[in-house]
C-alpha positions as CSV (number, residue, x, y, z in Angstrom):
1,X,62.6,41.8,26.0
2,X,58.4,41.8,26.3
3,X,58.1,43.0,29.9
4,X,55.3,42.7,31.9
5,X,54.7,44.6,35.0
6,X,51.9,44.5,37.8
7,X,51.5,47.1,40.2
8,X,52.5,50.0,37.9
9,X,50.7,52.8,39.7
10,X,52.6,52.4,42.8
11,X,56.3,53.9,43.4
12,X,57.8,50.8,42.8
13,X,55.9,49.8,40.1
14,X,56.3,53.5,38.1
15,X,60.0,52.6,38.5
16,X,59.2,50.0,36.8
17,X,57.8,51.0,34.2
18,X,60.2,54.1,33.5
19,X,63.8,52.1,33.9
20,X,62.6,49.2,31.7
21,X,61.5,52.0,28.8
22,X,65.0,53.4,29.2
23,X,66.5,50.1,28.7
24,X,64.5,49.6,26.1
25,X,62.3,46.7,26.8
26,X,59.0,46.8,25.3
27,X,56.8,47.2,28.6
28,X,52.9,45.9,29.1
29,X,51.3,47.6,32.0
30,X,48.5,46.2,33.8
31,X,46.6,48.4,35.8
32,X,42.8,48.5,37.2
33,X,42.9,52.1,37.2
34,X,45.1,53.3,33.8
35,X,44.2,56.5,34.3
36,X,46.7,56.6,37.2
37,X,49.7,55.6,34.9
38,X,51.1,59.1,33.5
39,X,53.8,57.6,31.4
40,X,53.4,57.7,27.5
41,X,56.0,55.8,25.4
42,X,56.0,53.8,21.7
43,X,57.2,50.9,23.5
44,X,54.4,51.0,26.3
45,X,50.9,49.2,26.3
46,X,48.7,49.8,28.7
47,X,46.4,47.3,29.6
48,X,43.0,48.1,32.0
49,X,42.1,45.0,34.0
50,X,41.9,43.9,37.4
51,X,44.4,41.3,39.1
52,X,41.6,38.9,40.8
53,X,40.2,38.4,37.2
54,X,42.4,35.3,36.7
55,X,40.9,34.9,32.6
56,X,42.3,39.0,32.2
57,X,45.7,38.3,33.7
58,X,46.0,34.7,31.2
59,X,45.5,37.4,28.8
60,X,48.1,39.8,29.1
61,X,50.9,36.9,30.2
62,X,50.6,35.4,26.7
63,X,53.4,36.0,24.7
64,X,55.7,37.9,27.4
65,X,59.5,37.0,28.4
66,X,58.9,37.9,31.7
67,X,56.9,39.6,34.4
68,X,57.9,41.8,37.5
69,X,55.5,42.1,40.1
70,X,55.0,45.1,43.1
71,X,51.8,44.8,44.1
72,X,51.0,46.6,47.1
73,X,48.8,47.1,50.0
74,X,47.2,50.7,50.8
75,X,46.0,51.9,53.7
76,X,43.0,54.3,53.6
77,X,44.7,57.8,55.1
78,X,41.8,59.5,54.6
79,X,39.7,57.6,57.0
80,X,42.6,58.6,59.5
81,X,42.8,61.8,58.5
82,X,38.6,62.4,58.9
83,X,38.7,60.5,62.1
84,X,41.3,62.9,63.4
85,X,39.3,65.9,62.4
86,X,35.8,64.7,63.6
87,X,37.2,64.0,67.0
88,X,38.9,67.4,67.2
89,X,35.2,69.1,65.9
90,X,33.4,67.1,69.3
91,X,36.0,68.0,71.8
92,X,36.1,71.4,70.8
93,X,32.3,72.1,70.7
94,X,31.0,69.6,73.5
95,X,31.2,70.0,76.7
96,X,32.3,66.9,78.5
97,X,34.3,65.4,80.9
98,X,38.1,65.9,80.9
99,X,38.4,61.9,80.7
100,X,36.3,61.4,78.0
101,X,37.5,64.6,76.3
102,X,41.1,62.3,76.1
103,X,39.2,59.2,75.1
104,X,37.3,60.8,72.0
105,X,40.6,62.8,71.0
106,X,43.1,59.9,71.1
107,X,41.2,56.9,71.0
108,X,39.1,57.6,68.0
109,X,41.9,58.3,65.5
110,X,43.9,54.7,66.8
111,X,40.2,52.7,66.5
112,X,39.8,54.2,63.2
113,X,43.5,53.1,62.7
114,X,43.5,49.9,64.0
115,X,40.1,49.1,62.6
116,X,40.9,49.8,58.8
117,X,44.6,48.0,59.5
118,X,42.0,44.8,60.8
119,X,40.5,45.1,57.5
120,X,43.6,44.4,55.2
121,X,42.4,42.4,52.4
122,X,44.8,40.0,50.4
123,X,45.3,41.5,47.7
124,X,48.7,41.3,47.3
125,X,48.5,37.1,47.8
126,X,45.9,36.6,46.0
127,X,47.0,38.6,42.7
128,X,49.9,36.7,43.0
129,X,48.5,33.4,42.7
130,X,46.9,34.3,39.4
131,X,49.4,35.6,37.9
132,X,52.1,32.4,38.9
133,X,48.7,30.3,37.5
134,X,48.9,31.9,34.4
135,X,52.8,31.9,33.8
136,X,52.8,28.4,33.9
137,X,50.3,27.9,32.1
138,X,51.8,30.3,29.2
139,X,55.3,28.8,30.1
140,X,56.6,32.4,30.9
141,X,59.1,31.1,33.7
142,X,60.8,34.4,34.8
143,X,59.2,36.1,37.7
144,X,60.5,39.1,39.5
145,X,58.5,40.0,43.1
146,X,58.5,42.6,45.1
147,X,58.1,41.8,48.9
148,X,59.8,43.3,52.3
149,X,62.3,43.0,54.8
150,X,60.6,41.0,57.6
151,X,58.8,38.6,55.7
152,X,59.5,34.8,55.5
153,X,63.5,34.3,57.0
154,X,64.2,37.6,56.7
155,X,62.1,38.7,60.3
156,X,63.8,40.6,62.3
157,X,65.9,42.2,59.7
158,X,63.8,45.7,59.8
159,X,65.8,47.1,62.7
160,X,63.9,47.1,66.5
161,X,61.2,49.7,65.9
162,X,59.9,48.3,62.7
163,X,60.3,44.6,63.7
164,X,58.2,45.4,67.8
165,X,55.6,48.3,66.9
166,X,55.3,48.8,63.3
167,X,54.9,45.2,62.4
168,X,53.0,44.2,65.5
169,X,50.4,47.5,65.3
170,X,50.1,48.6,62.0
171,X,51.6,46.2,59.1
172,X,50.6,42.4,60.7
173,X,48.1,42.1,58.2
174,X,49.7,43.2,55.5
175,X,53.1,41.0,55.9
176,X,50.7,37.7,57.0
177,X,49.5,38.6,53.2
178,X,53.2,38.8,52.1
179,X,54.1,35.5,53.7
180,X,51.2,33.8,51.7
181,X,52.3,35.4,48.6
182,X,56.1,34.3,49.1
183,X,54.9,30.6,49.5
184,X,52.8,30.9,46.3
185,X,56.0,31.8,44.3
186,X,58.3,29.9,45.6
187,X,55.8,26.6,45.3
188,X,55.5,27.3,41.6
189,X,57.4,25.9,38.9
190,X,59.1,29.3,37.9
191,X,62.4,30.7,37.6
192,X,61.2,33.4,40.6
193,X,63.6,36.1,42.6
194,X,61.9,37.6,45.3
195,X,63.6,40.9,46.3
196,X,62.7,42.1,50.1
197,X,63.8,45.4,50.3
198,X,64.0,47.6,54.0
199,X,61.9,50.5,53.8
200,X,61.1,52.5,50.9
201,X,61.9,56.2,50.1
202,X,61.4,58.4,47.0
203,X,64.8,58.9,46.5
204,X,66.8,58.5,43.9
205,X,68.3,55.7,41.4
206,X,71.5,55.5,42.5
207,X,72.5,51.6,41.7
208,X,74.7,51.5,45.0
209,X,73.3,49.5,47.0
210,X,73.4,46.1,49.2
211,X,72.0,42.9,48.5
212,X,72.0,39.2,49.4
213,X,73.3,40.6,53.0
214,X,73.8,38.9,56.5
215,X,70.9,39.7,58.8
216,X,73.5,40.5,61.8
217,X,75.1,43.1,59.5
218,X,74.7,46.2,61.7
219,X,76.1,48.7,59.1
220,X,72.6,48.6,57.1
221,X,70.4,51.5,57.0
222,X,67.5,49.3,56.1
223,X,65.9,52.0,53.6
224,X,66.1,51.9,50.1
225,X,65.0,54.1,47.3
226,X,61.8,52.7,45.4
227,X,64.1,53.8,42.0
228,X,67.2,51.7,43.4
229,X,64.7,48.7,43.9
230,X,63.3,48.7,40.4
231,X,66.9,48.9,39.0
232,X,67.5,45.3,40.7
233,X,64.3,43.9,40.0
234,X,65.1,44.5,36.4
235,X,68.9,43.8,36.6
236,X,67.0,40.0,37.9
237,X,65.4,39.2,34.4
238,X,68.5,38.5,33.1
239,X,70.9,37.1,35.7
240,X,70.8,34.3,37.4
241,X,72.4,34.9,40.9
242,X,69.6,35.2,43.2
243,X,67.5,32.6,40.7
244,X,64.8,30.9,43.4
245,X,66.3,33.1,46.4
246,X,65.0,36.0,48.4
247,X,68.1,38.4,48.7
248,X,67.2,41.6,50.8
249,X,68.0,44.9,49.5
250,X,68.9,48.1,51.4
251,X,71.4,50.9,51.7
């Protein structure tokens, strides 16, 4: 099958890419950056664009089977990490009062934190609503998204931690843009799965896994391997079980 893929320089997304090679699916890449995508293959086109040009992603649709999607939001951990040492420079070579000594030390990294979590653009939603524009309008019906444990029904799936400081602190804006994005997909006319896996690890492909599970099932370790994701994303272009569902996915 023509493949095409979004998100391809992210874990998921080089997942992605590498499984559906293997399987032998001819594979389009879109990337902004293609310089980011390290895989080389006969079967692979590369394509540099940039997912809010809605004319670059009608492009690149044309003519596919079907398109998986693992767009992403990234947080700036640089800005953290140079927050962290700035404050550490001042209270180390400033003399200063023991109180605000604490307040530089601690409460500069978590506004520096909180401030570039604020600033969470939608990427992920937006993207998404060009590429479902374009699908239809192509009549490419298969879609395969990547979204999260959390989002949509599926709150209060990610175990107590994740669910009443993660989400809450860190990740609000990010999963408000996930919500938006679910809606988009599942308002379109497309034969859509969107698979909300618990969190991601680099581990390995090991295509043991649960999906489609209760949310009071306590035996989950609500983590999943970014390999074992992109093995049931692609296992979704061709079967129909979770067609226009959202079936969780976790160890």
């Amino acid at each position: 099958m023509k493949l095409l893929i979004f998100g391809v320089t992210g874990g998921t997304g080089r997942q992605l890419v590498e499984q559906a090679l293997a399987q032998g699916h001819d594979v389009t890449a879109f990337a902004r950056n293609p310089a980011k995508l390290t895989a080389k293959h006969e079967r692979l086109r590369v394509i540099q664009g940039n997912i809010f040009d809605g004319h670059a992603v009608d492009r690149v649709v044309a003519g596919q089977d079907a398109a998986l999607c693992a767009l992403g939001n990234r947080f700036r951990w640089w800005s953290l990490v140079l927050a962290i040492v700035v404050s550490q420079v001042v209270v180390r070579t400033i003399a200063m009062p023991r109180s605000l000594q604490l307040l530089i030390d601690i409460g500069f990294p978590v506004l520096t934190l909180i401030f570039f979590v604020a600033r969470t653009a939608p990427v992920v939603s937006q993207g998404t609503k060009n590429i479902v524009c374009a699908m239809e309008m192509e009549g490419v019906k298969r879609f395969v998204c990547e979204s999260s444990l959390g989002v949509g029904d599926s709150k209060g799936q990610g175990g107590w931690f994740f669910t009443y400081v993660l989400l809450p602190l860190l990740l609000r804006h990010a999963f408000a843009d996930k919500e938006v994005q679910e809606k988009v997909i599942q308002g379109s006319t497309l034969d859509w799965v969107i698979v909300r896996p618990g969190a991601l690890t680099n581990g390995p492909r090991t295509g043991t896994y649960k999906t489609g599970f209760d949310g009071a099932d306590k035996s989950l370790r609500i983590q999943i391997s970014r390999a074992d994701v992109a093995d049931f994303m692609l296992r979704q272009v061709t079967d129909s079980t979770y067609l226009r569902k959202t079936p969780g996915i976790s160890y």
